[in-house]
DRENDO-365188 format. One record per residue (C-alpha): residue in one letter; x, y, z. Coordinates in steps of 0.02 Angstrom, whole numbers, plus 50000, padded with zeros to 5 digits. Layout:
REM residues N
('a',(X,Y,Z)) ...
END
This chain:
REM residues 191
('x',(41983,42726,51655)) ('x',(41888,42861,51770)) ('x',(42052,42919,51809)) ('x',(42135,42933,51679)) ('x',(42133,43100,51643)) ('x',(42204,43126,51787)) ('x',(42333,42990,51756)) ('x',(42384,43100,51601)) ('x',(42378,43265,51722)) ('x',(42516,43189,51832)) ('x',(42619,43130,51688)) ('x',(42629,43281,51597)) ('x',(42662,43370,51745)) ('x',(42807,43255,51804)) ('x',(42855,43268,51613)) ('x',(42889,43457,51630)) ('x',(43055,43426,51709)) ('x',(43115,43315,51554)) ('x',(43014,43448,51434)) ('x',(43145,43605,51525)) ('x',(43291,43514,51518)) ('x',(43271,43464,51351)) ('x',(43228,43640,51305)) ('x',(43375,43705,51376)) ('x',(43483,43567,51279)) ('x',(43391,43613,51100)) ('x',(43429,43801,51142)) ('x',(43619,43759,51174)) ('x',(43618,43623,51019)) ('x',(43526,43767,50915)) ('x',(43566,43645,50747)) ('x',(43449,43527,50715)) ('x',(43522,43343,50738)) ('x',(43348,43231,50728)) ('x',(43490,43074,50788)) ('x',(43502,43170,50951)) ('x',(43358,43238,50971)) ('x',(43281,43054,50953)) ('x',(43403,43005,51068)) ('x',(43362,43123,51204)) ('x',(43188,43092,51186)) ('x',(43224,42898,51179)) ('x',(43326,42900,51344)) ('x',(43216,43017,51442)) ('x',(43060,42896,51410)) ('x',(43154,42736,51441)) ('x',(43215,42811,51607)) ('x',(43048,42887,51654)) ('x',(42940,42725,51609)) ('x',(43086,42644,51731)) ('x',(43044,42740,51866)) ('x',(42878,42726,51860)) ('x',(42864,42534,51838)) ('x',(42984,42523,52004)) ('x',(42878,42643,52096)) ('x',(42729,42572,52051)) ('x',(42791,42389,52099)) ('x',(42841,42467,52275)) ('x',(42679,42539,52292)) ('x',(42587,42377,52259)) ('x',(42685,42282,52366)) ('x',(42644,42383,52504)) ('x',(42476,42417,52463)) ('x',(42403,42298,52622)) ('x',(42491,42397,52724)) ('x',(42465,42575,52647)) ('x',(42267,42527,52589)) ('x',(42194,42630,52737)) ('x',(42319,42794,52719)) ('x',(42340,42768,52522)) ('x',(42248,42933,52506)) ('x',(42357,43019,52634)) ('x',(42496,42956,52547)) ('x',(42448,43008,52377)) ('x',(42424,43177,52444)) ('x',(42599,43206,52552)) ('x',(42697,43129,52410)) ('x',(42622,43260,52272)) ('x',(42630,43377,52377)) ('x',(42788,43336,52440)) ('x',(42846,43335,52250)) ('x',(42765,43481,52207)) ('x',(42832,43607,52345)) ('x',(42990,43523,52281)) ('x',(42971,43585,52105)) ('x',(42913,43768,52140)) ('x',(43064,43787,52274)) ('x',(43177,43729,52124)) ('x',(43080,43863,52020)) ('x',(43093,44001,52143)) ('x',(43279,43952,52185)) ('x',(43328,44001,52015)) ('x',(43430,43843,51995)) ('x',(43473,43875,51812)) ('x',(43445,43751,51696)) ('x',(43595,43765,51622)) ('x',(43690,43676,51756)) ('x',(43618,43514,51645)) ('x',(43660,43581,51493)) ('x',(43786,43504,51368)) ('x',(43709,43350,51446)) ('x',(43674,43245,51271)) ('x',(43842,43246,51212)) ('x',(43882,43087,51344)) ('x',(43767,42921,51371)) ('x',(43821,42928,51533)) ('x',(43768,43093,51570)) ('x',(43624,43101,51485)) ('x',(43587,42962,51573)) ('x',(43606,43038,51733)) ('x',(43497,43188,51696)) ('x',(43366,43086,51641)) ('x',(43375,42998,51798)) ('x',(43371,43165,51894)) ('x',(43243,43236,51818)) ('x',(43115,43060,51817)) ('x',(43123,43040,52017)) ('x',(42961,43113,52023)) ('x',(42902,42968,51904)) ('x',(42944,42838,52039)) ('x',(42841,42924,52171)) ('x',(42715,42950,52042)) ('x',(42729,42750,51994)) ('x',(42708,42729,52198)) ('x',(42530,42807,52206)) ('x',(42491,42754,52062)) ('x',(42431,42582,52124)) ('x',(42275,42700,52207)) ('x',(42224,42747,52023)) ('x',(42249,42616,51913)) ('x',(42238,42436,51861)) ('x',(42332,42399,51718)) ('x',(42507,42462,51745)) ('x',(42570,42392,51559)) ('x',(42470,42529,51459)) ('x',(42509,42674,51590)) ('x',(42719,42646,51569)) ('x',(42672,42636,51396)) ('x',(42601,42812,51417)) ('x',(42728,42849,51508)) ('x',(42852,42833,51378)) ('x',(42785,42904,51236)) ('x',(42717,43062,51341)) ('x',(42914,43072,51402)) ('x',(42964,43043,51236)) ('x',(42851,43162,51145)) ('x',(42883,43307,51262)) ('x',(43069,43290,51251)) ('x',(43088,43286,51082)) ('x',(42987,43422,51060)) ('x',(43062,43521,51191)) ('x',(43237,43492,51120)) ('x',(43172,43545,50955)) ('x',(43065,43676,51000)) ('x',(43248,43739,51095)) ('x',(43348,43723,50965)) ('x',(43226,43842,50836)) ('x',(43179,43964,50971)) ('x',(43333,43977,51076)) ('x',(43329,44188,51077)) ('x',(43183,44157,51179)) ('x',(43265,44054,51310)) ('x',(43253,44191,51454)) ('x',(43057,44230,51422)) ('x',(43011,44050,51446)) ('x',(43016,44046,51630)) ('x',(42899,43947,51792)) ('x',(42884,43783,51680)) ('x',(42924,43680,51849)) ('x',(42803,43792,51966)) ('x',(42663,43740,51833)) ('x',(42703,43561,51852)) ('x',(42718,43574,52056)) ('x',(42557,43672,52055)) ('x',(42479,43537,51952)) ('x',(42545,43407,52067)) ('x',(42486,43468,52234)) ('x',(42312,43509,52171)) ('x',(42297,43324,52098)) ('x',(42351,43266,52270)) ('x',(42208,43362,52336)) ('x',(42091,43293,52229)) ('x',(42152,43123,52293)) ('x',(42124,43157,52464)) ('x',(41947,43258,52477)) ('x',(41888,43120,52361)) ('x',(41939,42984,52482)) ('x',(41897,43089,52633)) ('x',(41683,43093,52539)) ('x',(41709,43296,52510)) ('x',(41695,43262,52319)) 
END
């Protein structure tokens, strides 16, 4: 339980894809529709908590072979991830190009899939940090379900302020890459 809080760290920070696409959503929704929104939140967390539990069964399966480079792996993957995240931030992808995306299963779906990658190479190093993978997903879930919904509600009652909330991603990369080099000066007796 040492690490969880940094468990928590790296799920909120994988969750602030979900939390700006759902924003984005609630400010193109702009009605409230609590069957929706529970269904965004629903699907995002499923998906997410899916993810995870298949990266995290990778990454104990090859755990004998990764045990003496886990730490190097926990820290190219974050940071791999989060120089991801900040280049889609300072790209300017819009978010928009996901919007409209809870009208369809399918496509909702999809997006949630999109945006929970990160959760499976989360779910891979995970294996380094903790034992009991049953209460983590759980966390998972609700964390991906929590922030969702209240990102597409928060959207939906604030959209005229959908072009000052900006650099949600380049938080969670930032976040990412510093926990991965926590990881690694830990391992490597710095910390």
């Amino acid at each position: 339980m040492k690490n969880l809080f940094y468990f928590v760290l790296l799920i909120l920070s994988i969750n602030l894809d979900c939390f700006t696409a759902s924003l984005t959503e609630g400010f193109l929704i702009r009605n409230v529709n609590y069957r929706r929104f529970l269904s965004i939140g629903f699907v995002f967390g499923l998906v997410q908590s899916l993810f995870f539990i298949l990266g995290y069964v990778s990454g104990k399966l090859s755990s004998n072979f990764l045990s003496p480079y886990d730490h190097w792996v926990a820290f190219l993957l974050l940071l791999v991830i989060g120089f991801h995240m900040i280049y889609e931030e300072i790209r300017g992808r819009s978010d928009e190009e996901n919007a409209g995306f809870s009208k369809n299963i399918k496509t909702l779906a999809g997006v949630a899939g999109a945006v929970s990658i990160d959760a499976f190479a989360v779910g891979v190093v995970s294996f380094i940090l903790i034992k009991g993978w049953v209460l983590f997903t759980f966390l998972v879930f609700v964390l991906t379900f929590l922030l969702s919904l209240t990102g597409v509600f928060l959207g939906s009652r604030f959209s005229f302020l959908s072009k000052k909330l900006k650099f949600t991603q380049a938080l969670g990369g930032t976040i990412l890459i510093l926990i991965g080099l926590k990881i690694l000066l830990e391992h490597l007796g710095v910390f």
